[in-house]
Backbone as a printed PyTorch tensor [residue, N CA C, xyz], in Angstrom:
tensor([[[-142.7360,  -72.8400,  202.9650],
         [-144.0410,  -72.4910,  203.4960],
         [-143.9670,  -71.1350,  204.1860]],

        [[-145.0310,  -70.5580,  203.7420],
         [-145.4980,  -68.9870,  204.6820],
         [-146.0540,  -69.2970,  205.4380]],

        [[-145.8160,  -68.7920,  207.1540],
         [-146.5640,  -68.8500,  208.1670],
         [-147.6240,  -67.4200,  208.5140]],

        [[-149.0390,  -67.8380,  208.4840],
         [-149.2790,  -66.2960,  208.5200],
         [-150.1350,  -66.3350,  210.0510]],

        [[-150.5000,  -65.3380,  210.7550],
         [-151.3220,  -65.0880,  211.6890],
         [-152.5070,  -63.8340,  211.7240]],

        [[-153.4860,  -64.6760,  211.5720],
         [-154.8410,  -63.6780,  211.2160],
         [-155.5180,  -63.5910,  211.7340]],

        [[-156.2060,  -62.2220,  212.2700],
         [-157.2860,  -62.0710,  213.0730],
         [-158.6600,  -62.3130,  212.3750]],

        [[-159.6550,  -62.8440,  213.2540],
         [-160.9090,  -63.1140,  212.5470],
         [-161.5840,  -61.9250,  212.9320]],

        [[-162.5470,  -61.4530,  212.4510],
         [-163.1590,  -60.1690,  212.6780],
         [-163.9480,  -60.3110,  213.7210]],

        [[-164.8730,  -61.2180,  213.5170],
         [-165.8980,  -61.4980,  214.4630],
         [-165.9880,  -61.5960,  216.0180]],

        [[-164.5510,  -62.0680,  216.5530],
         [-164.3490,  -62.1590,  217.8260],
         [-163.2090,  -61.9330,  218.2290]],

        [[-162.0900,  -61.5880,  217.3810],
         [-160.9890,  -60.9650,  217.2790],
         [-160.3280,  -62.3160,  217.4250]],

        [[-160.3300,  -63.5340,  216.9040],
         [-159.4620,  -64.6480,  217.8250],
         [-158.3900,  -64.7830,  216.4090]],

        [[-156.7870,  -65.1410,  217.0180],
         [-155.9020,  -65.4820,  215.8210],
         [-155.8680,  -66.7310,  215.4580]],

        [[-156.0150,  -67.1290,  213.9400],
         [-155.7990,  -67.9550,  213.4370],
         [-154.2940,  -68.3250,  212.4520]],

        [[-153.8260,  -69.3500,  212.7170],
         [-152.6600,  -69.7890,  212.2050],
         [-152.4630,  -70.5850,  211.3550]],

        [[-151.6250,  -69.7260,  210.2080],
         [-152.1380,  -70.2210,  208.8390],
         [-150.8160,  -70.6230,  207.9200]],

        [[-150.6710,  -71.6460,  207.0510],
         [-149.3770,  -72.0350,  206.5580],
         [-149.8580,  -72.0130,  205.0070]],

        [[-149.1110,  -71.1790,  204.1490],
         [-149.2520,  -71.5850,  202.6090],
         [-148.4390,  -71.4940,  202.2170]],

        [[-147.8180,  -71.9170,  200.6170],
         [-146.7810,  -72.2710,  200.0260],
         [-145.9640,  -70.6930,  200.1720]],

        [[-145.1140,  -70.7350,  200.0040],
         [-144.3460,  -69.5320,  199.5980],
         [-144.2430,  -68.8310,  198.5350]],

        [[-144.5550,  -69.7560,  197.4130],
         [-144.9340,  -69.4540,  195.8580],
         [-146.4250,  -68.2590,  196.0980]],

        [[-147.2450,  -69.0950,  196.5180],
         [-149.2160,  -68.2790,  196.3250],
         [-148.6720,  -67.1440,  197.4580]],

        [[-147.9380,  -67.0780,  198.6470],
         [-148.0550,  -65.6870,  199.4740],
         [-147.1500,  -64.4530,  198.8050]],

        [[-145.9700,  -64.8790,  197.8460],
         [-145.4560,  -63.8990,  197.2480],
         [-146.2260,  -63.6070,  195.7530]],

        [[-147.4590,  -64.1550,  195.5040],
         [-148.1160,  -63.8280,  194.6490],
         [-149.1560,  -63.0040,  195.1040]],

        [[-149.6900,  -63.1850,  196.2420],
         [-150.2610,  -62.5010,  196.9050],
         [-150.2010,  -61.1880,  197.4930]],

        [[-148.8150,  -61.2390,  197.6560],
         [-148.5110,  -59.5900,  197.9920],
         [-149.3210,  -59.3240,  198.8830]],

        [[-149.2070,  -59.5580,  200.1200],
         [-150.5040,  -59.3440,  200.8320],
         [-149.7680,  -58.4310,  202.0200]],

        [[-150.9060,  -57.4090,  202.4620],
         [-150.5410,  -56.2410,  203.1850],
         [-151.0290,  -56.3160,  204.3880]],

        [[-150.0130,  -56.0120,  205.6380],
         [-150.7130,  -56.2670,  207.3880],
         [-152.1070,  -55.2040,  207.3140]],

        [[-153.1120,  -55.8200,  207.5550],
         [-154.4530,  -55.3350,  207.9500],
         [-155.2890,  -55.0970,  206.5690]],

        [[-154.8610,  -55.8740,  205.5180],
         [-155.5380,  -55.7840,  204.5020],
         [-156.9310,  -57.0840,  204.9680]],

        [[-158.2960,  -57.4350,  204.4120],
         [-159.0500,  -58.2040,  204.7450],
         [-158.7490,  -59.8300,  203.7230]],

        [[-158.9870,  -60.5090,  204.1850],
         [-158.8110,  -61.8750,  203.3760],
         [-160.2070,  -62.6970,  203.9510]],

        [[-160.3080,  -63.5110,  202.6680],
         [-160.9430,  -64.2390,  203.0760],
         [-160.6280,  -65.9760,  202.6090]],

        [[-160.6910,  -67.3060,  203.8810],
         [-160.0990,  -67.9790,  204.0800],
         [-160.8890,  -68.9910,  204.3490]],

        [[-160.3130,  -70.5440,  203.2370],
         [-161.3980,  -71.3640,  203.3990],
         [-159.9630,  -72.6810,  203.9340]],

        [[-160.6320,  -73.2880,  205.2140],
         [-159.2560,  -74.2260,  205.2560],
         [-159.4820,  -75.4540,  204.4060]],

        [[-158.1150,  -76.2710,  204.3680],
         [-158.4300,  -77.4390,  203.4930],
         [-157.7620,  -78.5260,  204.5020]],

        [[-157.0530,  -78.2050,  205.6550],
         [-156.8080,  -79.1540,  206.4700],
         [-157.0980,  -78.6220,  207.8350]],

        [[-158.0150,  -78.8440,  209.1410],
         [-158.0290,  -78.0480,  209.6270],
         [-157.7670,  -78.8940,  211.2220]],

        [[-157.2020,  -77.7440,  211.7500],
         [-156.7790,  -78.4540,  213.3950],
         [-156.9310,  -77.9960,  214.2970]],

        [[-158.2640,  -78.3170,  215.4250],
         [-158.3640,  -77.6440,  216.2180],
         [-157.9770,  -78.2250,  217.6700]],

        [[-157.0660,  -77.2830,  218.5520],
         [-156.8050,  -77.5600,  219.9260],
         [-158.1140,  -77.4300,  220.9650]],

        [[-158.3630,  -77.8710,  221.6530],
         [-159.5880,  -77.5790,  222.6070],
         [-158.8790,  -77.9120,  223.9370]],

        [[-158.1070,  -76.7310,  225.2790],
         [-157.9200,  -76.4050,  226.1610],
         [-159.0250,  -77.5220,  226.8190]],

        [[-158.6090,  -78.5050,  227.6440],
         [-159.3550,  -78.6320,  228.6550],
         [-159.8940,  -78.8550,  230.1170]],

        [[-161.0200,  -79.1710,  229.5950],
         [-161.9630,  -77.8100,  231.3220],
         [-161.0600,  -78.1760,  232.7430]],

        [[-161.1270,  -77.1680,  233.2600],
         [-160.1780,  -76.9890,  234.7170],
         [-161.5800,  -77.7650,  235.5650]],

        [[-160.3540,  -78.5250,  236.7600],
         [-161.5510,  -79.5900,  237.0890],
         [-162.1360,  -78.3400,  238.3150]],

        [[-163.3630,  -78.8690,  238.7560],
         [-164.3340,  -77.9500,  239.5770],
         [-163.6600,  -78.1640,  240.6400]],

        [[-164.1070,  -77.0810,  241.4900],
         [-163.4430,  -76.4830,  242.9290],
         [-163.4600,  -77.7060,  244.0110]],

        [[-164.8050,  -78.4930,  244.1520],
         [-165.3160,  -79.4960,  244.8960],
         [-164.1230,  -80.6790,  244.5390]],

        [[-164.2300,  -81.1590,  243.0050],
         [-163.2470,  -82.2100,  242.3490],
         [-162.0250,  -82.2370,  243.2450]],

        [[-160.8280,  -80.9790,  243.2820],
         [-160.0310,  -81.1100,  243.2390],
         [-159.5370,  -81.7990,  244.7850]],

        [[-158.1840,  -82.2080,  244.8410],
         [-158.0840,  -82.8010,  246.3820],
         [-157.7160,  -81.9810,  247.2150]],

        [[-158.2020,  -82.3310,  248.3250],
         [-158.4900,  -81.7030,  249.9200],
         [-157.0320,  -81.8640,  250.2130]],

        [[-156.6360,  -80.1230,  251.1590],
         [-155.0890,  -80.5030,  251.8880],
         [-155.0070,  -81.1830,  252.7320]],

        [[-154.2350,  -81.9310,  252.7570],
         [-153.8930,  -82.6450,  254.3670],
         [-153.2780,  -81.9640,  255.2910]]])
């Protein structure tokens, strides 16, 4: 497997991408060339929310 890391245009965010090793050396693909990318398994992390200022506990 090829691991690749791609910027999306739109908001600059990187996406992390795995394909066979066979299709990326067919690909020949060049840093900052444009691609376009449809997933077929997809996984998203969602960071979550930092608890509010009030929430958290009081020092003793």
């Amino acid at each position: 497997m090829a691991r690749l890391e791609l910027e999306r245009e739109d908001n600059a965010e990187l996406i992390e991408v795995e394909i066979p090793t066979e299709l990326y050396r067919k690909l020949a693909l060049v840093e900052g060339e444009s691609l376009v990318v449809r997933p077929k398994k997809m996984q998203v992390f969602i960071k979550p929310p930092e608890p509010a200022a009030e929430m958290l506990p009081k020092p003793t």
